[in-house]
Structure formats: structure tokens, C-alpha cells
N, C-alpha and C positions, 0 to 999 in steps of 0.2 A: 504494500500500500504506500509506501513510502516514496517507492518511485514516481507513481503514479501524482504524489504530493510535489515533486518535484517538480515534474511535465509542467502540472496546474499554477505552480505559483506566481508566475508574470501575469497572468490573465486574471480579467478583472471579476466580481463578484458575479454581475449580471451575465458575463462571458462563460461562467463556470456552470450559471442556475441556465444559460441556454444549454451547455451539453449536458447537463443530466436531465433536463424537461423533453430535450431530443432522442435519447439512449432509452434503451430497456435492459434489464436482468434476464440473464438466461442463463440456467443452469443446463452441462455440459458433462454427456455422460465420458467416461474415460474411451480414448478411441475415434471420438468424433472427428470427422476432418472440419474444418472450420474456414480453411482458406487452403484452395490448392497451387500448387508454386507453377508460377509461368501465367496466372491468371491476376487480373487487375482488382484490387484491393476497392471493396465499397462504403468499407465500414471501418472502425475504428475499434479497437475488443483491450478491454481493459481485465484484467485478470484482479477480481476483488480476492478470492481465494483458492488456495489449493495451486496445480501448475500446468504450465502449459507445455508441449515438446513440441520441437522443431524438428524436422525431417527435410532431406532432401533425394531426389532420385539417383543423385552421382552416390550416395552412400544409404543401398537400401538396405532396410531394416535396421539402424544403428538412428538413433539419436541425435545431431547435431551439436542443440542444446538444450537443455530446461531452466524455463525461467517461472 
């Protein structure tokens, strides 16, 4: 969450109440793809809890990173 605090802190109150009036919660079973690599990004995914892995096809099956 922290980082996420970091992202936000130049931006202003009314800046921060439009992205969360904009955003929804969704909870994300383990496994889900959520953005596939090579395809253009529409959204914005902030990870409130738990974690997320990155993948890529040059190293499949193996992790990249987890954040």
C-alpha cells in the first residue's frame, strides 16, 4: 500500500476522490490473467492486497517477478 501512497502523493485531493469515484474493487482468484503481454493496457490495477506475478512468454512457466 505504500507504494501505491507514493504514486498518489503529488496529486491533488479532488485528483485522488476522481480515481477512486472512477475505479472498482475486484477481487482476483489466484491464476487469473488480468493483462496479456503484447496487448495495450486499458486500465490501471492497483494491488490493495495479497500479490501479483508477472510472466512472460520468452521464460514460460517461471515467474519474472512478484510484486
Amino acid at each position: 500500500m505504500n507504494s501505491f501512497l507514493n504514486l498518489i502523493e503529488g496529486l491533488s485531493p479532488e485528483d485522488i476522490g476522481i480515481l477512486f469515484d472512477a475505479g472498482n474493487e475486484e477481487q482476483v482468484i489466484a491464476g487469473k490473467l488480468i493483462l496479456e503481454e503484447g496487448h495495450q493496457a486499458d486500465s490501471l490495477f492497483v494491488v490493495l492486497q495479497g500479490l501479483l506475478g508477472i510472466r512472460s512468454s520468452a521464460l514460460p512457466g517461471s515467474a519474472v517477478a512478484t510484486v
